[in-house]
C-alpha positions as CSV (number, residue, x, y, z in Angstrom):
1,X,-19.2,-15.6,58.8
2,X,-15.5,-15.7,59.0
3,X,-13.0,-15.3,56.7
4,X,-12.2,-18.8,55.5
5,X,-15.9,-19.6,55.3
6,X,-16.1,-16.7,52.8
7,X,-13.3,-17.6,50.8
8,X,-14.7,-20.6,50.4
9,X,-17.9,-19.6,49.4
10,X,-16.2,-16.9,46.8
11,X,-15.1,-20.5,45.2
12,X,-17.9,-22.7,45.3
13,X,-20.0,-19.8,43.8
14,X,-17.4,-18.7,41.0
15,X,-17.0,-22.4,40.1
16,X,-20.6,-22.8,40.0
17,X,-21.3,-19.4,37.5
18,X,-18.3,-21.5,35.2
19,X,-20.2,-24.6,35.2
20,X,-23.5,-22.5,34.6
21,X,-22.2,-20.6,31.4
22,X,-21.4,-22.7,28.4
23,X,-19.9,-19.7,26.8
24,X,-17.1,-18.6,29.0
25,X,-14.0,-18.8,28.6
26,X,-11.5,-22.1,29.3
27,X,-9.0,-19.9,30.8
28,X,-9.5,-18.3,34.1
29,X,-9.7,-14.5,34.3
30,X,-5.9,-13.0,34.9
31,X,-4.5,-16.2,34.4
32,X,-1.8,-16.4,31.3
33,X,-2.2,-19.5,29.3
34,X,-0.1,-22.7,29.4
35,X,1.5,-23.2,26.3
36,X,1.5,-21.3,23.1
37,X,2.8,-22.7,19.9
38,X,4.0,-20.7,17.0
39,X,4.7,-22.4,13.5
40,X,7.7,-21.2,11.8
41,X,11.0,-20.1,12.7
42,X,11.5,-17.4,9.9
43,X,12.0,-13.7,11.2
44,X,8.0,-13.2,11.5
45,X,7.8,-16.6,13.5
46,X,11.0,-15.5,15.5
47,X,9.7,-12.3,16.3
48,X,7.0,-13.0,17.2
49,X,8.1,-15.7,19.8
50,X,10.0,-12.5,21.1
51,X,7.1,-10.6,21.7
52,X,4.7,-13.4,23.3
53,X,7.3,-13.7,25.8
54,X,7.6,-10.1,26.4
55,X,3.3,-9.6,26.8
56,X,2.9,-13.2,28.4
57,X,5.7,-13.4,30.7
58,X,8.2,-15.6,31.7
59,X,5.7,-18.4,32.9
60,X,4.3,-19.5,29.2
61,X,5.8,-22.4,27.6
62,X,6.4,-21.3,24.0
63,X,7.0,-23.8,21.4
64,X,8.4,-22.9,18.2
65,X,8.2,-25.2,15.1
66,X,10.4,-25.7,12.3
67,X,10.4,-28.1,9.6
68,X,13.6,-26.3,7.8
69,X,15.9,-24.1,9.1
70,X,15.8,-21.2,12.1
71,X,15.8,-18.1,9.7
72,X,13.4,-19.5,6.8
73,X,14.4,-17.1,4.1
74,X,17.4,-15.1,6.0
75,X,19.5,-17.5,4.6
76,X,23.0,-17.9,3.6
77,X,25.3,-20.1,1.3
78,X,28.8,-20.9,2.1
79,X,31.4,-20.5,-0.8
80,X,35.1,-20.7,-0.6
81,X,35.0,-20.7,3.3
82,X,32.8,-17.5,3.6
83,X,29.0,-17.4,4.1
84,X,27.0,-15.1,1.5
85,X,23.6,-14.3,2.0
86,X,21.2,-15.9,-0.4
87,X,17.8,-14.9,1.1
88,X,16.7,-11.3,2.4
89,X,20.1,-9.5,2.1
90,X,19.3,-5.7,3.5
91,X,17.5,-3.2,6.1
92,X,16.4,0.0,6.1
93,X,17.5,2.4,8.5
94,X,13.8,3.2,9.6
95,X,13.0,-0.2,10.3
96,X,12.9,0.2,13.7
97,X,12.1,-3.7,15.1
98,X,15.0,-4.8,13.7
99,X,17.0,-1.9,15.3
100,X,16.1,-2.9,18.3
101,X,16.1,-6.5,17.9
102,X,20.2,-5.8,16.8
103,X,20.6,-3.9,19.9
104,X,18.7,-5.9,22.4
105,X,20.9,-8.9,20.9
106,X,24.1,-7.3,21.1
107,X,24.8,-8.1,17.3
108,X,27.0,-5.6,15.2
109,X,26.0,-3.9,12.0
110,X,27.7,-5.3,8.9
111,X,30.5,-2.7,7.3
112,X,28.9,-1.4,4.0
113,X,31.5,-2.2,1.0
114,X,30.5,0.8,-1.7
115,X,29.7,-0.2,-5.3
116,X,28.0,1.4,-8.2
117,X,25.0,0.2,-10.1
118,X,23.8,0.6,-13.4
119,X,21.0,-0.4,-15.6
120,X,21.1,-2.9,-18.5
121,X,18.6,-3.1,-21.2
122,X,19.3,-6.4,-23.2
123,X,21.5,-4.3,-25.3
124,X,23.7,-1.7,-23.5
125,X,23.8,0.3,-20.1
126,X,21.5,2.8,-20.1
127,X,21.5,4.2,-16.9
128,X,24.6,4.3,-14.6
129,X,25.7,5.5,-11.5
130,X,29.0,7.7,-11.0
131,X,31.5,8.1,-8.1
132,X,29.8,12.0,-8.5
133,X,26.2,12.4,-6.9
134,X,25.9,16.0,-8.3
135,X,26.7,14.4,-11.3
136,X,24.5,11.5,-11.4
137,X,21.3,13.9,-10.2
138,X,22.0,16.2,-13.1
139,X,21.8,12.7,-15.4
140,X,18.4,12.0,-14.0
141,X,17.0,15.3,-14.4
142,X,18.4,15.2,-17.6
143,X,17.2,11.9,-19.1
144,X,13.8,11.7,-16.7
145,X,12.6,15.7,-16.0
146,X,11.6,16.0,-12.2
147,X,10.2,12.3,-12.0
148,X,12.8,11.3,-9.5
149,X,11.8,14.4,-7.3
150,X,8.1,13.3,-7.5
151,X,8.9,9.7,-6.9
152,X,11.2,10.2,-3.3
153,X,8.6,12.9,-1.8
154,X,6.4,10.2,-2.8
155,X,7.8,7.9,-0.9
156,X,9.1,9.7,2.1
157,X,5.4,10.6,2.9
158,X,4.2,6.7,2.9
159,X,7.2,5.7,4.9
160,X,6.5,9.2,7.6
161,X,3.0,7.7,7.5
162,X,3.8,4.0,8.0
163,X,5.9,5.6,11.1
164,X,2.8,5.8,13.2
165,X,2.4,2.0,13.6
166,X,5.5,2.4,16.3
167,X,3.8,4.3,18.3
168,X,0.8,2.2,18.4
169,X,2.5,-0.7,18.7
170,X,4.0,1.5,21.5
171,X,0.7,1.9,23.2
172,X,-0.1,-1.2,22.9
173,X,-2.5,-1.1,20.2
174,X,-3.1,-4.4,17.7
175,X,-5.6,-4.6,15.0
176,X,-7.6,-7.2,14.2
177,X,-6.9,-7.5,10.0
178,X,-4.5,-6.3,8.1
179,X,-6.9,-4.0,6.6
180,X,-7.5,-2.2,10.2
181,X,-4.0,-1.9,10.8
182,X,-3.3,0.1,7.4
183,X,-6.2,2.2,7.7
184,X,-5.1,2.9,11.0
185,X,-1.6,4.4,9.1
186,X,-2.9,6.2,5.9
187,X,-6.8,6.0,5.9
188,X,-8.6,4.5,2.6
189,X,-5.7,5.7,0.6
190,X,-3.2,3.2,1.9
191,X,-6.1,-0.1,1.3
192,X,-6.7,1.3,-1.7
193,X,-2.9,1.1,-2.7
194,X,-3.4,-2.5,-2.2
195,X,-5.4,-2.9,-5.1
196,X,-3.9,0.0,-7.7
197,X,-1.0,-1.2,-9.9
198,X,2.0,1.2,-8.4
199,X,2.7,2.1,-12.5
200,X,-1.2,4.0,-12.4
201,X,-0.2,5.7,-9.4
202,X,2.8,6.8,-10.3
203,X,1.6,8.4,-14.0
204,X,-1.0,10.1,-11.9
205,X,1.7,11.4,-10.0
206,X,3.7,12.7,-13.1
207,X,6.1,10.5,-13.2
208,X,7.8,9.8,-17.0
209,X,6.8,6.6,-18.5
210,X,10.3,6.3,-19.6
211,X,11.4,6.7,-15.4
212,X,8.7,3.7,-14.9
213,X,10.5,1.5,-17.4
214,X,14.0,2.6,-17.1
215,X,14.6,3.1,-13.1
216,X,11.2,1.5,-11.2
217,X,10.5,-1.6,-13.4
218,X,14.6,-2.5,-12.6
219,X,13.9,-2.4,-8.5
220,X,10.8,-4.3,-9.0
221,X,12.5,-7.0,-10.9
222,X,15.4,-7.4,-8.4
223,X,13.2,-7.0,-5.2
224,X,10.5,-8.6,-6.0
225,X,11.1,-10.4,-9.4
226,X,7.7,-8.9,-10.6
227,X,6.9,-6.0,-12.9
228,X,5.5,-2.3,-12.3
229,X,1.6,-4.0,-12.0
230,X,2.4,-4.8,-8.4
231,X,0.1,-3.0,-6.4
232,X,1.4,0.2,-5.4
233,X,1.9,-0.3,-1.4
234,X,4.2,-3.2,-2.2
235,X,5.7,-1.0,-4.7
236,X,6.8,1.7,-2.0
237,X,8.2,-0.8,0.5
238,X,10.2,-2.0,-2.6
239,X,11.5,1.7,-3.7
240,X,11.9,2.6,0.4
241,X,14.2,-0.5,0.3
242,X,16.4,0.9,-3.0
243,X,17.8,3.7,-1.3
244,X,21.1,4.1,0.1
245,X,20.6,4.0,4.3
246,X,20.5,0.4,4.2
247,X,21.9,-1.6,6.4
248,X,22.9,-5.8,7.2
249,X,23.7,-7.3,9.9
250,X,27.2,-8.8,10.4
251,X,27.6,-12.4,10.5
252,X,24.1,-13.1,8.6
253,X,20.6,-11.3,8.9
254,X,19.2,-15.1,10.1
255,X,20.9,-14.2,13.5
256,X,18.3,-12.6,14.8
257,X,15.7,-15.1,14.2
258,X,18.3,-17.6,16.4
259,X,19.3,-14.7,18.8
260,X,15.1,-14.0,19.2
261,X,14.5,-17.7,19.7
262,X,17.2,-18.0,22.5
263,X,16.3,-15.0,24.1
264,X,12.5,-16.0,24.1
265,X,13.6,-19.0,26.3
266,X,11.4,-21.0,23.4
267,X,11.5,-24.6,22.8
268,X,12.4,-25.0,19.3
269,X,11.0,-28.2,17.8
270,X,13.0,-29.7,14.5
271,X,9.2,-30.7,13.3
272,X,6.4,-30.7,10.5
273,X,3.2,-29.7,11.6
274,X,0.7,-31.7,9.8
275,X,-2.3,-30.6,11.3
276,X,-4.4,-28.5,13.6
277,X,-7.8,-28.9,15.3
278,X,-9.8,-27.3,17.8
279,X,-10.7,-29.3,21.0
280,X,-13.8,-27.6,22.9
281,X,-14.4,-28.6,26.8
282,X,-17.2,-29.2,27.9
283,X,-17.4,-26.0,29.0
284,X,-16.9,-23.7,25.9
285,X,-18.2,-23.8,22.6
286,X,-16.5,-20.8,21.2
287,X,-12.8,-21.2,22.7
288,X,-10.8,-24.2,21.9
289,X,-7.6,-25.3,22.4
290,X,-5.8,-26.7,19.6
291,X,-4.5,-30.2,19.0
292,X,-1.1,-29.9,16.8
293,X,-0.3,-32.9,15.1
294,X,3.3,-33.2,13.8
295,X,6.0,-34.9,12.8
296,X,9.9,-35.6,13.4
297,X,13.2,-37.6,12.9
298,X,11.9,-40.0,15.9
299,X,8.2,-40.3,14.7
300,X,5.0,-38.7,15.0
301,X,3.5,-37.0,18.2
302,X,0.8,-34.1,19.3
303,X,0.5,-31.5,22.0
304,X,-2.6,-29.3,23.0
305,X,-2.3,-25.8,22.8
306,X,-3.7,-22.9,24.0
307,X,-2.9,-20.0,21.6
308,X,-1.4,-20.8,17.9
309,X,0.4,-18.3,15.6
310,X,1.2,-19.7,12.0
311,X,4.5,-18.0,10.7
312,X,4.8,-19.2,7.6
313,X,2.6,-19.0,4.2
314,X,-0.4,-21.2,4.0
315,X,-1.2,-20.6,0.0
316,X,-1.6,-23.9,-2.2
317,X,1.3,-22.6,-4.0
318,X,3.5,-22.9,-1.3
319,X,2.3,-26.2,-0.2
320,X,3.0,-25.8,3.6
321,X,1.8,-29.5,4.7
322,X,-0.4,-28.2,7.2
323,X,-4.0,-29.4,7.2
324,X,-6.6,-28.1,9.3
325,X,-9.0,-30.2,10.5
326,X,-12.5,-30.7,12.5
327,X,-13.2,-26.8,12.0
328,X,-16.7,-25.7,11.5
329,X,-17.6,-24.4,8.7
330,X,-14.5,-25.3,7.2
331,X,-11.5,-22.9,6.4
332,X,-11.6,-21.5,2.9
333,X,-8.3,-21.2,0.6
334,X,-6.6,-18.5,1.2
335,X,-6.4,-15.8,-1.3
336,X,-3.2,-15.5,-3.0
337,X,-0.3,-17.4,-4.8
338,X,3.5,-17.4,-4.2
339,X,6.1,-16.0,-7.1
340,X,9.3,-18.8,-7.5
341,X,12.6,-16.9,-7.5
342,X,15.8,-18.5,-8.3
343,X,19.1,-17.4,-6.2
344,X,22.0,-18.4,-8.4
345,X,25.3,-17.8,-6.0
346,X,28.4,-18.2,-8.8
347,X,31.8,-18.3,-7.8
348,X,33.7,-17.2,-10.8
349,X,34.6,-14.9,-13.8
350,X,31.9,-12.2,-14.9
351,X,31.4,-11.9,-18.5
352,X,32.3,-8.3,-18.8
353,X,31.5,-8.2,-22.8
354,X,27.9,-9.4,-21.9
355,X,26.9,-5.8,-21.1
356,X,29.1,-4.3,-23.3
357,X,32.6,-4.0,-21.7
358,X,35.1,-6.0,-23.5
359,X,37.9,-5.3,-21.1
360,X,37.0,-5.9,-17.4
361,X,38.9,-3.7,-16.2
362,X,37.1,-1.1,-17.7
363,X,34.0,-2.1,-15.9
364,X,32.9,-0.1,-13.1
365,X,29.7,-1.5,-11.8
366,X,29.2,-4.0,-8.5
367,X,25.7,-4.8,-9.7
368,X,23.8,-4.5,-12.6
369,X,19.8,-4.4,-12.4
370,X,17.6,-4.9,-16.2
371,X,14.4,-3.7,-18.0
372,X,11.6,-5.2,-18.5
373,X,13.2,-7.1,-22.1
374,X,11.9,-10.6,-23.3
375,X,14.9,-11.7,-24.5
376,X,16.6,-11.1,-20.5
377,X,16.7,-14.3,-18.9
378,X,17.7,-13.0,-15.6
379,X,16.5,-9.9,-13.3
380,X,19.9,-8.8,-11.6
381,X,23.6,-9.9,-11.5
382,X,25.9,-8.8,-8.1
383,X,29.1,-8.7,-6.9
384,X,28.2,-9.4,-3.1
385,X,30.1,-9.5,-0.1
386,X,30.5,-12.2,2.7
387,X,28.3,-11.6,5.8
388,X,31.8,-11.4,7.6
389,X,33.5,-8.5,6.7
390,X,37.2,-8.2,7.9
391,X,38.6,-4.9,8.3
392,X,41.1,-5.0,5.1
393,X,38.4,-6.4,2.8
394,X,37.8,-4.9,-0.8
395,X,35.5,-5.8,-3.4
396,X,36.9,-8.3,-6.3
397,X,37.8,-6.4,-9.0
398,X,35.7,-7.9,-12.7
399,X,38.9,-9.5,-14.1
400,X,39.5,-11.3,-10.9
401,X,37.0,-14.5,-9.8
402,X,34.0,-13.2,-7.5
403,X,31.3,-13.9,-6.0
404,X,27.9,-13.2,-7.7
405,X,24.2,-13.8,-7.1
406,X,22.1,-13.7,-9.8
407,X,18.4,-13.3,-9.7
408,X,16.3,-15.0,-12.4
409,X,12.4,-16.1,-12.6
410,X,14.2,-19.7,-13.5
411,X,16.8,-21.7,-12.9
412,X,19.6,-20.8,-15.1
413,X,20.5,-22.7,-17.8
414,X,24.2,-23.9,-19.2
415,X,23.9,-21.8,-21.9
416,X,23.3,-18.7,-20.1
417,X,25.6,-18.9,-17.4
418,X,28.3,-19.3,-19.9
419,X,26.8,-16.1,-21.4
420,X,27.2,-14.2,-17.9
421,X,30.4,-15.8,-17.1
422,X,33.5,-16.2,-18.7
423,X,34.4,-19.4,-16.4
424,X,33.5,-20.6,-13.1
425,X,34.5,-22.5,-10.2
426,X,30.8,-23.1,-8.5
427,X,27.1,-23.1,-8.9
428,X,24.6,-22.9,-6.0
429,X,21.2,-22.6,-7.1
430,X,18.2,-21.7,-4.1
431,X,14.7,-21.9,-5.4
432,X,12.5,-19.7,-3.5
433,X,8.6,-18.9,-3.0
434,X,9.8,-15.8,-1.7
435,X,7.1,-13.6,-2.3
436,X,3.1,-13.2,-3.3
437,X,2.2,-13.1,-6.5
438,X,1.4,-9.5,-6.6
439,X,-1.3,-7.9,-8.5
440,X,-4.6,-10.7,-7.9
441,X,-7.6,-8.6,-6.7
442,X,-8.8,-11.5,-4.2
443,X,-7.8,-8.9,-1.0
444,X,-5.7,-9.7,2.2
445,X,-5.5,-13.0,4.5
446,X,-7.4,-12.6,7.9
447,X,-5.5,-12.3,11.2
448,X,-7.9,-14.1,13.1
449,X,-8.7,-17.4,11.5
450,X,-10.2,-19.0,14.7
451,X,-10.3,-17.7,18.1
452,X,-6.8,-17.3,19.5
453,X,-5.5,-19.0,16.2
454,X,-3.6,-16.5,14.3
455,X,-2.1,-16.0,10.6
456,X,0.9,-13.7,10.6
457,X,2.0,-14.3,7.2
458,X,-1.5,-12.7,5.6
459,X,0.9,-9.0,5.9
460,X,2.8,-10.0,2.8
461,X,0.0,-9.3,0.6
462,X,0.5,-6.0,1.3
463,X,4.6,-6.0,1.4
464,X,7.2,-7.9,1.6
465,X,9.8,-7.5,4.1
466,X,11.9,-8.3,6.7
467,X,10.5,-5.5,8.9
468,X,6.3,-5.6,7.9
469,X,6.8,-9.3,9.4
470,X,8.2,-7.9,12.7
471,X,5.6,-5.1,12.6
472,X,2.9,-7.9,11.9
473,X,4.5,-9.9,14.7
474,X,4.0,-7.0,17.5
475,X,0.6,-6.8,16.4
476,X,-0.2,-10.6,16.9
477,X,1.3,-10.6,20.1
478,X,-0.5,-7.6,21.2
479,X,-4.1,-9.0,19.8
480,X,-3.2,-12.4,21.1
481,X,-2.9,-10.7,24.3
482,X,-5.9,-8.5,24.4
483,X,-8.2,-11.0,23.1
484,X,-7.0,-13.5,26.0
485,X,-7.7,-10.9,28.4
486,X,-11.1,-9.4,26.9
487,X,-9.3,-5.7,26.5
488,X,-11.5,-4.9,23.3
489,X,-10.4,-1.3,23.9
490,X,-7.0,-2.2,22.8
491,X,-8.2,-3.6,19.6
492,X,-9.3,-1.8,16.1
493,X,-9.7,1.5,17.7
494,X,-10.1,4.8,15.6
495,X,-8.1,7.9,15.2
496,X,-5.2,6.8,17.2
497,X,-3.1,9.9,16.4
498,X,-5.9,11.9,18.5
499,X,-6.5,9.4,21.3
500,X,-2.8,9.1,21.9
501,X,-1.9,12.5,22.1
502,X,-4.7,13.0,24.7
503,X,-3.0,10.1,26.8
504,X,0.0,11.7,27.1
């Protein structure tokens, strides 16, 4: 038999063993598919563009979709000329995506402008920081005993434990819920912070009741707009994100999610998706494409797709517009609801006397978090800075007109930004869903919600942050990529620390 003649019969017969088993795949073996879609242009939808085009090559056609604007809620407000960010507003230094997405973009980190804070309880200041830190860790052992020792090892060994996730991603390990993926990092204890209000955990720990209410409840408020019965994982991402090795980047955090998007070579569509269903060939009854239904300024239209990643939160709450249709049995709801924050960017005169300082230039502080009080109608005031920072910048002084953003569960009324500000020259007001509504016991989105359909957005159950939606991101991308090429080793493996050690 010659060559040719066995090539051919290599065909015929592989052809014939598709045709013969309804089960397999739609996709030939090896072969990358033909067009990917990813909903949401936000930094998880962004990011995870990014990494699809690293794992799938350069040969995928990668659609983004975005009914809003390319950042979601890396978002900024212009005032006076200068943009000011009125979505997610810092980094930490450990976030390590993010580092590398700066770099790999060739964007510049933003000059840090110092500025004290202090703690308001409705009444006076009761907790402020100096220009001293000797000073101002002699005030906390003073007023709180050794709760803020307790509380930072506390934290430093979540965040050395979280660590681990970059060198799976690394690897090129994914996991296949978001439950696998943090049992992979701290065993049960980490799933089990998921459910435990951070305020037990931290008694247990020995921190002071009066630390809880005076110092934690004020960085839940401003981070999260919720109080210390969050669950305690969300809780640590909020404290990691209080400390002082933060970072921004200049010109607006929301360039990455363009700079990703661009670099990804992905087509960005101006679009709401209103629906998705699977199509099965006659083939294969277990993998689908998808049919995406959407809509834009010209009309209506639909595309097939091969692999789908929704970016973007899928909660009632949130009402995304996104139906999902055909699948059987049918989705349920997702668990979870989203907490409305209000962004209140004022151009204008702070009402020094408000927190006790009749003369403004006696007042020392750049932002000013509060307690949990009834009678507070807002969570945080802030002098902030532009996201362009020229070389001889300096912070407005109080009795000059600033910029301030004020955090507050709703939107402020007339009354109470007269009792913040002494005069003003302009209100912006952004309503957010920012963040879960932290505390429900109904446990954690899936990943998977349909062969190769995936839900990033489930990781926010478990924190909210810029970087846990690039981490969640990598792992999509990397289980969107072993499931299409059948590498179940890749996928929920156990005691990674062990099995990687042994590979190198």
């Amino acid at each position: 038999m010659d060559g040719s003649l066995l090539l051919l019969l290599t065909v015929v017969l592989s052809a014939w063993a598709a045709v013969g088993d309804p089960t397999g795949p739609v996709h030939v073996d090896g072969a990358p598919p033909s067009k990917i879609a990813v909903v949401g242009a936000g930094i998880g939808g962004s990011a995870t563009t990014h990494f699809l085009r690293q794992h799938f090559g350069p040969e995928v056609q990668v659609d983004v979709f975005e009914k809003g604007e390319v950042g979601g809620r890396l978002a900024t407000v212009t005032v006076n000329h200068n943009d000011y960010e009125s979505g997610g507003s810092i980094i930490h230094s450990l976030n390590l995506h993010m580092q590398d997405f700066v770099k790999q973009l060739g964007l510049k980190y933003r000059r840090s402008v110092a500025g004290k804070t202090a703690v308001f309880n409705g009444e006076e200041v009761i907790l402020e920081e100096t220009d001293w830190y000797l000073l101002d860790l002699f005030r906390l052992w003073w007023r709180y005993g050794i709760s803020f020792i307790r509380l930072q090892m506390w934290v430093e060994e979540i965040m050395e434990k979280f660590m681990r996730i970059y060198k799976y991603q690394a690897h090129g390990y994914a996991f296949s819920t978001v439950e696998e993926l943090l049992d992979s990092l701290g065993g049960s204890g980490f799933i089990n912070m998921t459910q435990r209000p951070l305020s037990d955990s931290l008694l247990e720990l020995g921190v002071s009741q009066r630390f809880i209410d005076e110092v934690i409840a004020p960085v839940m408020r401003v981070n999260y707009g919720q109080n210390v019965s969050i669950p305690a994982f969300v809780g640590a991402v909020s404290l990691a994100g209080a400390q002082n090795n933060l970072w921004a980047v200049e010109g607006g955090n929301k360039l990455v999610c363009s700079g990703l998007l661009k670099m990804a070579n992905a087509n960005l569509l101006q679009a709401q998706v209103t629906s998705i269903s699977p199509l099965y060939s006659e083939f294969s009854t277990e993998l689908p494409q998808y049919e995406l239904n959407f809509s834009t300024a010209a009309g209506t239209s639909s595309e097939l797709y091969d692999i789908v990643v929704l970016a973007t939160p899928l909660q009632a709450s949130v009402r995304s517009g996104v139906l999902f249709q055909g699948f059987n049995p049918p989705f349920d709801e997702l668990p979870g609801n989203y907490h409305g924050t209000v962004a209140t960017i004022v151009h204008g005169y702070l009402n020094t006397s408000f927190f006790g300082f009749p003369d403004p230039r006696l007042f020392p502080f750049a932002s000013i978090l509060t307690t949990e009080t009834p009678d507070l109608f807002f969570n945080s005031v802030a002098s902030v800075c532009p996201v362009n920072i020229s070389t001889g910048f300096r912070r407005k002084q109080p009795q000059e007109a600033g910029v301030y953003k004020v955090f507050s569960p709703q939107p402020l009324e007339k009354s109470q930004l007269k009792a913040l500000f002494r005069s003003y020259y302009s209100v912006q007001v952004t309503e957010w869903q920012a963040y879960p509504c932290y505390g429900s016991s109904e446990g954690l989105p899936p990943v998977e919600l349909h062969p190769n359909l995936y839900y990033l957005s489930g990781i926010e159950l478990a924190g909210s942050a810029m970087e846990m939606s690039a981490v969640a991101a990598k792992n999509i991308a990397l289980l969107a990529y072993h499931r299409w090429n059948r590498q179940t080793d890749m996928v929920d493996q156990k005691d990674l620390m062990h099995r990687i050690k042994t590979e190198l």
